[in-house]
N, CA, C and O atoms as a printed pandas DataFrame, in Angstrom:
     atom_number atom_name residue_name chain_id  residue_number  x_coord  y_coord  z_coord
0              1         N          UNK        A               1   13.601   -5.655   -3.945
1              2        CA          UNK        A               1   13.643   -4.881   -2.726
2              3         C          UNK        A               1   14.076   -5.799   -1.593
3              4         O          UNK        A               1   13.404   -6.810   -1.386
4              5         N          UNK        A               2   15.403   -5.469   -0.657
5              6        CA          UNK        A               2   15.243   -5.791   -0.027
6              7         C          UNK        A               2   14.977   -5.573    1.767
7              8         O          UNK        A               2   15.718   -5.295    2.710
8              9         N          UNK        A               3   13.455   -5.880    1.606
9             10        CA          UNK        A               3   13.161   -5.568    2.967
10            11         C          UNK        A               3   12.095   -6.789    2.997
11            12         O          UNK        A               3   11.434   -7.353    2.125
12            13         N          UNK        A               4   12.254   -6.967    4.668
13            14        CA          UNK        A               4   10.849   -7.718    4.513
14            15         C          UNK        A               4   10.437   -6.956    5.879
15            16         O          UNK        A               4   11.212   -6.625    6.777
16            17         N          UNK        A               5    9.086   -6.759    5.832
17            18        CA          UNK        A               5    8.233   -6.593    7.269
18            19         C          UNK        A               5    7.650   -7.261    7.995
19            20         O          UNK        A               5    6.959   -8.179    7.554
20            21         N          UNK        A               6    7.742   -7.021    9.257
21            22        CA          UNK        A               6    7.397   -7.801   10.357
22            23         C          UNK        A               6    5.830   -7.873   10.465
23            24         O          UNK        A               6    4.957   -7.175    9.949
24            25         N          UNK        A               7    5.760   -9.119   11.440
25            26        CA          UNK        A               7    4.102   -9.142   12.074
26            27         C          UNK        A               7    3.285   -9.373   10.735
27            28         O          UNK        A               7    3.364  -10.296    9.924
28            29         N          UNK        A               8    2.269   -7.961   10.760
29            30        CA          UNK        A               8    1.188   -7.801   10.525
30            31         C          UNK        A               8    1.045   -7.041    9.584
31            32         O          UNK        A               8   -0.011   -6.794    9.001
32            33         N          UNK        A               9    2.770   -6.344    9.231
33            34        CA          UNK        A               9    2.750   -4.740    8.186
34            35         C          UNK        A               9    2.824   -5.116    6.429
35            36         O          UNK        A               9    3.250   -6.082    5.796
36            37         N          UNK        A              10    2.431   -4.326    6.200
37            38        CA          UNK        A              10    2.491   -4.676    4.514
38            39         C          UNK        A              10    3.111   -3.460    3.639
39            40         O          UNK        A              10    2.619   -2.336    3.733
40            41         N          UNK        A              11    4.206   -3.725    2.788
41            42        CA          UNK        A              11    4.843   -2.243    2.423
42            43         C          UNK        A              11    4.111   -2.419    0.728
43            44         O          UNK        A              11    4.122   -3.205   -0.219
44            45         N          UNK        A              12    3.583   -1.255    1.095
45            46        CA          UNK        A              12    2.732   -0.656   -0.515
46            47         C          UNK        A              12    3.441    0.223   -1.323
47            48         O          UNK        A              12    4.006    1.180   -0.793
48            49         N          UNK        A              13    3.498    0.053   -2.483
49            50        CA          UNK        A              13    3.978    1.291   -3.936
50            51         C          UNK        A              13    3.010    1.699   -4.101
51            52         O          UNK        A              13    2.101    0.875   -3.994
52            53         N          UNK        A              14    2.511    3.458   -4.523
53            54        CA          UNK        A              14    1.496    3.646   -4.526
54            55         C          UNK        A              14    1.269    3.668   -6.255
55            56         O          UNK        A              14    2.363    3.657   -6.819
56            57         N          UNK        A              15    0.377    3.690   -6.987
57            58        CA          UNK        A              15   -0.143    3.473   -8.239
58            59         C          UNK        A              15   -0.304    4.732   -8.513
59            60         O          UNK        A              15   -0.974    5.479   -7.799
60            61         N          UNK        A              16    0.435    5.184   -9.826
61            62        CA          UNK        A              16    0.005    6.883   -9.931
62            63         C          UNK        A              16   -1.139    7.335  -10.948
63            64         O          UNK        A              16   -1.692    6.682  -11.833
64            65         N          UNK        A              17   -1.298    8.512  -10.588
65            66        CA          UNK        A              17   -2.737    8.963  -10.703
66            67         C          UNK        A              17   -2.558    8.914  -12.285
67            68         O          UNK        A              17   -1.635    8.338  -12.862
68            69         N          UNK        A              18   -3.739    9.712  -12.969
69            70        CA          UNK        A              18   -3.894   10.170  -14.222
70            71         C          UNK        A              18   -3.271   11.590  -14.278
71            72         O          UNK        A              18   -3.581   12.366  -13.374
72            73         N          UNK        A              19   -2.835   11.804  -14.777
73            74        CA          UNK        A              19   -2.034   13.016  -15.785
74            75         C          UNK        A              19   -3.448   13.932  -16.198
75            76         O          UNK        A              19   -3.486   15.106  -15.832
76            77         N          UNK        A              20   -4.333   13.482  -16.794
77            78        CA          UNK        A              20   -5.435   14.357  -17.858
78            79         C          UNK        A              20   -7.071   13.938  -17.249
79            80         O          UNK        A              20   -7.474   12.779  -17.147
80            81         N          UNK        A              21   -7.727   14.956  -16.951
81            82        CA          UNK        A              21   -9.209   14.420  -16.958
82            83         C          UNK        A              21   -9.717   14.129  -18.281
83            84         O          UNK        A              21   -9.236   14.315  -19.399
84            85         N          UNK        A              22  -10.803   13.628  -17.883
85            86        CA          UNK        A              22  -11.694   12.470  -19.192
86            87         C          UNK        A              22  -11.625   13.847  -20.498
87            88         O          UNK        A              22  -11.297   13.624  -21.663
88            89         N          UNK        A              23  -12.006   15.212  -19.968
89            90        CA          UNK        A              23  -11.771   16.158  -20.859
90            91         C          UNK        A              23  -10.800   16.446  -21.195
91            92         O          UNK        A              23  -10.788   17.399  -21.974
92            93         N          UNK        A              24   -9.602   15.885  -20.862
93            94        CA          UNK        A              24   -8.674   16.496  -21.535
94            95         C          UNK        A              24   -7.235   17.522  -21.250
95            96         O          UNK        A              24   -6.090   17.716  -21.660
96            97         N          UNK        A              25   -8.499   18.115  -19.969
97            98        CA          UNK        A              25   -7.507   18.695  -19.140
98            99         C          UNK        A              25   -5.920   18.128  -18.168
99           100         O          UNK        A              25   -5.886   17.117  -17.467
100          101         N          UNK        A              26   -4.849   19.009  -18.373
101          102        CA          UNK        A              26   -3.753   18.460  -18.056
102          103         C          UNK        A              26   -4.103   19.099  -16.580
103          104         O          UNK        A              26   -4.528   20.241  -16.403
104          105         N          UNK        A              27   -3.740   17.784  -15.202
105          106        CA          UNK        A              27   -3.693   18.419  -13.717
106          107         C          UNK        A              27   -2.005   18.754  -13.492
107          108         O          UNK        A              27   -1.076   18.002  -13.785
108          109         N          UNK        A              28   -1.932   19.954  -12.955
109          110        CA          UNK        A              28   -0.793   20.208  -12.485
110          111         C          UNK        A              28    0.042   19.397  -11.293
111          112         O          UNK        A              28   -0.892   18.961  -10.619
112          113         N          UNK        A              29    1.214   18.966  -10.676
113          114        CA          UNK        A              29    1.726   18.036   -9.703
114          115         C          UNK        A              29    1.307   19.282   -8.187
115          116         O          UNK        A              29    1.716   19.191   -7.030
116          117         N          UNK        A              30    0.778   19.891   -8.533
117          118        CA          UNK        A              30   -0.022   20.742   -6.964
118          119         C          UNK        A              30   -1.294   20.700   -6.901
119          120         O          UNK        A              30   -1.894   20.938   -5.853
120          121         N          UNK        A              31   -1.778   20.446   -7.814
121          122        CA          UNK        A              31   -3.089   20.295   -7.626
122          123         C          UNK        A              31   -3.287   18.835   -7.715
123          124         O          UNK        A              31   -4.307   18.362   -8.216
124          125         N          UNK        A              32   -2.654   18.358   -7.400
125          126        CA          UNK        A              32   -2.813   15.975   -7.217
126          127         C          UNK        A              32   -3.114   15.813   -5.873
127          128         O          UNK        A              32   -2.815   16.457   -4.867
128          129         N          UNK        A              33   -3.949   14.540   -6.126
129          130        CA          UNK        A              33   -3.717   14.288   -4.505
130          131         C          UNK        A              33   -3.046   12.939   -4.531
131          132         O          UNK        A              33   -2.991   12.174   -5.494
132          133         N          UNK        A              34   -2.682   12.812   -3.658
133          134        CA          UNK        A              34   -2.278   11.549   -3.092
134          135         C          UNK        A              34   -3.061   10.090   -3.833
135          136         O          UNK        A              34   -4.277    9.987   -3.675
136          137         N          UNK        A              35   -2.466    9.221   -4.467
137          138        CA          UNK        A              35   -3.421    8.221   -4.814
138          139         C          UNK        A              35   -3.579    7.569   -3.687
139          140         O          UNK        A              35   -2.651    7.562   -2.878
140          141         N          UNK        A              36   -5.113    6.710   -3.339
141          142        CA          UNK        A              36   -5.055    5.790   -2.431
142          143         C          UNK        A              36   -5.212    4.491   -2.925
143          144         O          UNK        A              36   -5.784    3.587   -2.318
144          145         N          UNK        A              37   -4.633    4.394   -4.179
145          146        CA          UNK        A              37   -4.433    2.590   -4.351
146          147         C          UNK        A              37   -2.787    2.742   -4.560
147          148         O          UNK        A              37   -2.042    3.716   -4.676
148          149         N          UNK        A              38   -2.547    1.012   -4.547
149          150        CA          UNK        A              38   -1.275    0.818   -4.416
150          151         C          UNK        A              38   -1.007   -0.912   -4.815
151          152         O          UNK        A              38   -1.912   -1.726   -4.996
152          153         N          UNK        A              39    0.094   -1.123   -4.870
153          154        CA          UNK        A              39    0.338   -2.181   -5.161
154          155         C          UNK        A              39    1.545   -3.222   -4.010
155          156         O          UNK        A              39    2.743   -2.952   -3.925
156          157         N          UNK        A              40    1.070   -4.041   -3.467
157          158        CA          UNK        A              40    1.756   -4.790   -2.137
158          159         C          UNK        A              40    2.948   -4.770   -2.905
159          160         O          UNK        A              40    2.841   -4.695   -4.129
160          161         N          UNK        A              41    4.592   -4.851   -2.125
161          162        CA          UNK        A              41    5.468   -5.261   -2.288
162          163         C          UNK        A              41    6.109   -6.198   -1.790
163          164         O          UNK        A              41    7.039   -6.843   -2.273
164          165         N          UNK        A              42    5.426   -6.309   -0.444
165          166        CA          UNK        A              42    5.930   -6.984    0.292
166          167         C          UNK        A              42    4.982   -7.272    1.377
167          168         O          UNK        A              42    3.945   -6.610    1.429
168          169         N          UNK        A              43    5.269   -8.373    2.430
169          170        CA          UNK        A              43    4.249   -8.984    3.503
170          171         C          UNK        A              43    4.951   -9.615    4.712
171          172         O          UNK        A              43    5.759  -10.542    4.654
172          173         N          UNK        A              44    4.386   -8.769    6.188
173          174        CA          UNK        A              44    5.417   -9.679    6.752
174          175         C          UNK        A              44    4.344  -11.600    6.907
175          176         O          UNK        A              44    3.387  -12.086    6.305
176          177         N          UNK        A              45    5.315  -12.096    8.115
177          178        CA          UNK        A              45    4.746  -13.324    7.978
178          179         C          UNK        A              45    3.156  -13.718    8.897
179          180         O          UNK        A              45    2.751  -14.879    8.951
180          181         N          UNK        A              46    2.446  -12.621    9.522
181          182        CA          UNK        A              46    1.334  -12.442   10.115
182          183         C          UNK        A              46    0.853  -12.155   11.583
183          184         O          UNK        A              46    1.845  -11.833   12.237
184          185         N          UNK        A              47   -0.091  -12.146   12.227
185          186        CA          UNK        A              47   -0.258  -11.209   13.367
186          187         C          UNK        A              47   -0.285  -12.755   14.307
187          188         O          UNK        A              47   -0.870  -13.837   14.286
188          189         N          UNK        A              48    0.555  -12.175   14.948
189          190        CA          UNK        A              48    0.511  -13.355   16.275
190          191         C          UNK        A              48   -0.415  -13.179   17.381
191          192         O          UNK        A              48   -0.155  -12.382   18.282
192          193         N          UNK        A              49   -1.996  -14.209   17.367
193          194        CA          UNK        A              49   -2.507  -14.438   18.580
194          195         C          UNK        A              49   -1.723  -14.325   19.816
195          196         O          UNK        A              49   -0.510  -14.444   19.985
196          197         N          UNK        A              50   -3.052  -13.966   20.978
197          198        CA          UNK        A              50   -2.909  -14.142   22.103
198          199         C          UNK        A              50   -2.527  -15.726   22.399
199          200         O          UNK        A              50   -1.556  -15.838   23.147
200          201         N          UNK        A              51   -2.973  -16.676   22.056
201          202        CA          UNK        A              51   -2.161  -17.808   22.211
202          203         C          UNK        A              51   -1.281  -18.584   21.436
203          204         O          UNK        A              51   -1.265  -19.812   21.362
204          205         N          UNK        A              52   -0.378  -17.591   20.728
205          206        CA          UNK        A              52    0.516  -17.491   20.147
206          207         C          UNK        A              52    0.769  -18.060   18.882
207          208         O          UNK        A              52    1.858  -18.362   18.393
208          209         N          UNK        A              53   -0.610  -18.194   18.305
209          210        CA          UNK        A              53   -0.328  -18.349   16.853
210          211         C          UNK        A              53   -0.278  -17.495   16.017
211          212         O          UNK        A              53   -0.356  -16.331   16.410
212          213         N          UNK        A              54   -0.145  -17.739   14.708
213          214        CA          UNK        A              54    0.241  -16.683   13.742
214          215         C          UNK        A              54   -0.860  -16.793   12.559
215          216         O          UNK        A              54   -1.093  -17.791   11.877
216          217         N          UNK        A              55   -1.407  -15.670   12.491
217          218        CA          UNK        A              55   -2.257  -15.945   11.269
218          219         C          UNK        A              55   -1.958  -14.899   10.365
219          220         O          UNK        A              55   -1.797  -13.695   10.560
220          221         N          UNK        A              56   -1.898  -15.867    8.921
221          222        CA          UNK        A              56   -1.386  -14.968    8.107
222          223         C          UNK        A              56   -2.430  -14.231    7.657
223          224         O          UNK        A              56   -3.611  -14.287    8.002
224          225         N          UNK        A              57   -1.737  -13.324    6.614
225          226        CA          UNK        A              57   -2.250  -12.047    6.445
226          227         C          UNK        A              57   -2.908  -12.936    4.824
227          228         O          UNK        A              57   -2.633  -13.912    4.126
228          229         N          UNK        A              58   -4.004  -11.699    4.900
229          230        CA          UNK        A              58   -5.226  -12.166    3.634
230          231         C          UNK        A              58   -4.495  -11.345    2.594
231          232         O          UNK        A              58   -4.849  -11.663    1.459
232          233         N          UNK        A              59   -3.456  -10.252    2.638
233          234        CA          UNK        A              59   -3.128   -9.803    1.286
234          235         C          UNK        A              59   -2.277  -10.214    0.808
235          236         O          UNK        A              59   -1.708  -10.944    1.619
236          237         N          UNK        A              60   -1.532  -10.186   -0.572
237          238        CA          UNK        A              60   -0.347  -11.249   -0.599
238          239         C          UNK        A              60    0.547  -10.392   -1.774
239          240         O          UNK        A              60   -0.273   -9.649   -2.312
240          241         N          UNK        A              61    1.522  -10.243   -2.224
241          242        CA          UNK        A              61    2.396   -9.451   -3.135
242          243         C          UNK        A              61    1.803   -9.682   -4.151
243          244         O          UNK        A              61    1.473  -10.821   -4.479
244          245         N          UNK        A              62    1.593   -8.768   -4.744
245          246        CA          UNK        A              62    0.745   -7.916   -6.519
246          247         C          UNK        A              62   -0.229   -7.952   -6.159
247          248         O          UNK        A              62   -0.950   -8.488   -7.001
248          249         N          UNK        A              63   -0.792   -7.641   -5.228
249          250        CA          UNK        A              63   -2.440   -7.499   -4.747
250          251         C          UNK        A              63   -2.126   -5.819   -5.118
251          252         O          UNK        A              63   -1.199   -5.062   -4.830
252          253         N          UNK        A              64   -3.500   -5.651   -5.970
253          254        CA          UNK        A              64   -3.747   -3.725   -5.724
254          255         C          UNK        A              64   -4.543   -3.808   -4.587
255          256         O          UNK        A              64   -5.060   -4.843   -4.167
256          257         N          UNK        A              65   -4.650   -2.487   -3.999
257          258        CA          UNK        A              65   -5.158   -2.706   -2.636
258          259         C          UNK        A              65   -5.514   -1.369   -2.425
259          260         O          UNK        A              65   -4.770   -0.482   -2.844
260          261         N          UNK        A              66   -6.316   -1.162   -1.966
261          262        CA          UNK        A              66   -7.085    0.332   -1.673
262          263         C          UNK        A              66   -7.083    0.624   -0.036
263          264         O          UNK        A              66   -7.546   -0.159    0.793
264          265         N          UNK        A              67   -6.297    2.262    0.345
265          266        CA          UNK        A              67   -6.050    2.394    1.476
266          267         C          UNK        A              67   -6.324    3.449    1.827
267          268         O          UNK        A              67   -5.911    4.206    0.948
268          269         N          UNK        A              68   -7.038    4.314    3.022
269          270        CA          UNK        A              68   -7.668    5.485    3.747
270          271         C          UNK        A              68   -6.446    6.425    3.466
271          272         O          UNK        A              68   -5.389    5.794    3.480
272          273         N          UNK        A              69   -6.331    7.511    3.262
273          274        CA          UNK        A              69   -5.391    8.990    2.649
274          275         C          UNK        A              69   -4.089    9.026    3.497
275          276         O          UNK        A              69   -2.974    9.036    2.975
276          277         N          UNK        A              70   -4.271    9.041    4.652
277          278        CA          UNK        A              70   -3.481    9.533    5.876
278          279         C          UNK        A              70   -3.056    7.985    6.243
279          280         O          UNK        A              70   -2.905    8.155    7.452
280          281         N          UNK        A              71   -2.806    6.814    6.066
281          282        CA          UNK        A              71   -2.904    5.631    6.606
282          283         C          UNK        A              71   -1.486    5.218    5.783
283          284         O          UNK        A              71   -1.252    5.320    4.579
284          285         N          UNK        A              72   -0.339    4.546    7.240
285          286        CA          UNK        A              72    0.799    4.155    6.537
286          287         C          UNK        A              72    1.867    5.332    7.114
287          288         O          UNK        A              72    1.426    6.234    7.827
288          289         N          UNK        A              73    2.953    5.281    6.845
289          290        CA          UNK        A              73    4.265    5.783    7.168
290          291         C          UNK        A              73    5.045    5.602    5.605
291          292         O          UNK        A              73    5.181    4.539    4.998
292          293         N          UNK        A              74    5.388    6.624    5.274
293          294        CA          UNK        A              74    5.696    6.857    3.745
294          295         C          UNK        A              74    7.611    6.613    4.609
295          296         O          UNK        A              74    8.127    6.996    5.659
296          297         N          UNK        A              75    7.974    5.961    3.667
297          298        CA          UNK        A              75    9.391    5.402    3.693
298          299         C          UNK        A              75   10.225    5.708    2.399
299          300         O          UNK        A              75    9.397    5.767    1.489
300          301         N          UNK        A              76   11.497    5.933    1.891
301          302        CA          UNK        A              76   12.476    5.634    1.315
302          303         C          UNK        A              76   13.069    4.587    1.202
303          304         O          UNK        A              76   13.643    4.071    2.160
304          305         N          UNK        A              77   13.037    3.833   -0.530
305          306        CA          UNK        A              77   14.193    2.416   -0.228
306          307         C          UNK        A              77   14.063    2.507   -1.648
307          308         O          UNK        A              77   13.196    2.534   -2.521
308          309         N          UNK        A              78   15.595    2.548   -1.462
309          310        CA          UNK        A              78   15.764    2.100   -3.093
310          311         C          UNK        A              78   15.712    3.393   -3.718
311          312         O          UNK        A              78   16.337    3.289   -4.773
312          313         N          UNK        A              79   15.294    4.501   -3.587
313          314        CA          UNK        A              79   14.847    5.458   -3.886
314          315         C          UNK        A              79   13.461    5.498   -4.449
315          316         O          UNK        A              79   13.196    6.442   -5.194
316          317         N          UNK        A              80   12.794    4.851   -4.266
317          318        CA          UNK        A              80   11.496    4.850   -4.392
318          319         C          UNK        A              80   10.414    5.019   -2.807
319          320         O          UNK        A              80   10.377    4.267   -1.834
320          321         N          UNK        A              81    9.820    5.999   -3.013
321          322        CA          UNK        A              81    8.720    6.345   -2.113
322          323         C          UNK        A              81    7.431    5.221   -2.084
323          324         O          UNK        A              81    6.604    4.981   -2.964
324          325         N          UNK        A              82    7.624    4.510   -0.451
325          326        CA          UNK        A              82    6.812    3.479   -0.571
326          327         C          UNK        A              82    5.885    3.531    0.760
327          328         O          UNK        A              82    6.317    4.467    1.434
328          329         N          UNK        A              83    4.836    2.942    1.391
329          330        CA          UNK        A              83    4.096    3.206    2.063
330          331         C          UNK        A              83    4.294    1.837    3.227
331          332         O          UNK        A              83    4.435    0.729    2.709
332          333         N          UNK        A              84    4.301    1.910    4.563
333          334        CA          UNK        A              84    4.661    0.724    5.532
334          335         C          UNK        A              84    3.520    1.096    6.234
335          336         O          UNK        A              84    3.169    2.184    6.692
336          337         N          UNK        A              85    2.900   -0.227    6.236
337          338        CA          UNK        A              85    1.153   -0.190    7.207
338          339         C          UNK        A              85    1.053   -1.252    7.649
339          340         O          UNK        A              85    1.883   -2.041    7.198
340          341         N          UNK        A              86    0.206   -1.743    8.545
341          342        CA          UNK        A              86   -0.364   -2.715    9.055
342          343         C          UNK        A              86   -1.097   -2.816    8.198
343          344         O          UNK        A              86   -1.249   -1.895    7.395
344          345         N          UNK        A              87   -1.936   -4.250    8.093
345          346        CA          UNK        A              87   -3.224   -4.551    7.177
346          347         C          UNK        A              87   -4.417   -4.576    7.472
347          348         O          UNK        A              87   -5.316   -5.176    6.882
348          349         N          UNK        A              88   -4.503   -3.719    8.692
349          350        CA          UNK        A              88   -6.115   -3.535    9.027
350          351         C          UNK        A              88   -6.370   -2.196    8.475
351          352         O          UNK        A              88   -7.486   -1.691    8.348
352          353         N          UNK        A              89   -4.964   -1.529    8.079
353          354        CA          UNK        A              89   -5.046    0.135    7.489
354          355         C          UNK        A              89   -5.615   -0.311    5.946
355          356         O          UNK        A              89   -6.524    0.410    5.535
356          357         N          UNK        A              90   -5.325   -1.060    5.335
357          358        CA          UNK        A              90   -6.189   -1.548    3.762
358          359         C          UNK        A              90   -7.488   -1.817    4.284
359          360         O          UNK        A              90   -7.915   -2.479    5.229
360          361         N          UNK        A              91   -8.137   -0.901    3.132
361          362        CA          UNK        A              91   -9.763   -1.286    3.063
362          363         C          UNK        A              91  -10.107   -2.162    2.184
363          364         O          UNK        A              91  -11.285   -2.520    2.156
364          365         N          UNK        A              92   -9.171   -2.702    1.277
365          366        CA          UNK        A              92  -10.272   -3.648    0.010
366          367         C          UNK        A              92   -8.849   -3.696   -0.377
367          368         O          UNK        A              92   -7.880   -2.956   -0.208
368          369         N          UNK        A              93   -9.117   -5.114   -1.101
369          370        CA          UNK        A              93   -8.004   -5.369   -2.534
370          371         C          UNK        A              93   -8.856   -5.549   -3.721
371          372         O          UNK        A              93   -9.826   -6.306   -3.742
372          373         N          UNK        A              94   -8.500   -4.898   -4.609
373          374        CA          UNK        A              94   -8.908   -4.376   -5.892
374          375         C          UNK        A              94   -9.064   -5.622   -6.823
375          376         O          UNK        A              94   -8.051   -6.266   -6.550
376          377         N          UNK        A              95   -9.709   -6.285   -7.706
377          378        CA          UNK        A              95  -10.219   -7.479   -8.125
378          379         C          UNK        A              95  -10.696   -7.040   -9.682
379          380         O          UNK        A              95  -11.502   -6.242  -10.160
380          381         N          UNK        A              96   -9.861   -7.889  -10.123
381          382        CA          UNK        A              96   -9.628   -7.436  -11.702
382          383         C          UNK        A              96  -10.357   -8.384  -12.969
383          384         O          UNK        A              96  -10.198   -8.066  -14.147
């Protein structure tokens, strides 16, 4: 991919859901919701202090990362549907 983001933003792929509950049941693509994990693609280089330093960002590319429903600006690239946020919009990175 090429993009990189600025500041503080982090562009997420989102991780797709399950297809079948534990029973078995197949979910239809209208009845899905939105996953809220995802996988970093990218990072910009970090949030610049008031006295003008830069601190980088705590998430880093292949981090899974767990993010609030509505949080992010859904983008096109590549033809893939990807998510552009700041990193105070991530609640947790996922730890395997």
């Amino acid at each position: 991919m090429k993009i990189r983001p600025l500041q503080d933003r982090v562009i997420v792929k989102r991780v797709g859901e399950e297809e079948k509950t534990k029973g078995g049941i197949i979910i239809p693509d209208t009845a899905k919701e939105k996953p809220q994990e995802g996988k970093v693609v990218a990072v910009g280089k970090g949030k610049v202090n008031d006295d003008g330093k830069v601190t980088p960002l705590d998430v880093k590319v292949n981090d899974r990362v767990l993010f609030s429903k509505y949080s992010g600006a859904e983008i096109s690239l590549e033809g893939e549907e990807v998510l552009i946020m700041r990193e105070e919009d991530i609640l947790g990175v996922i730890e395997k």
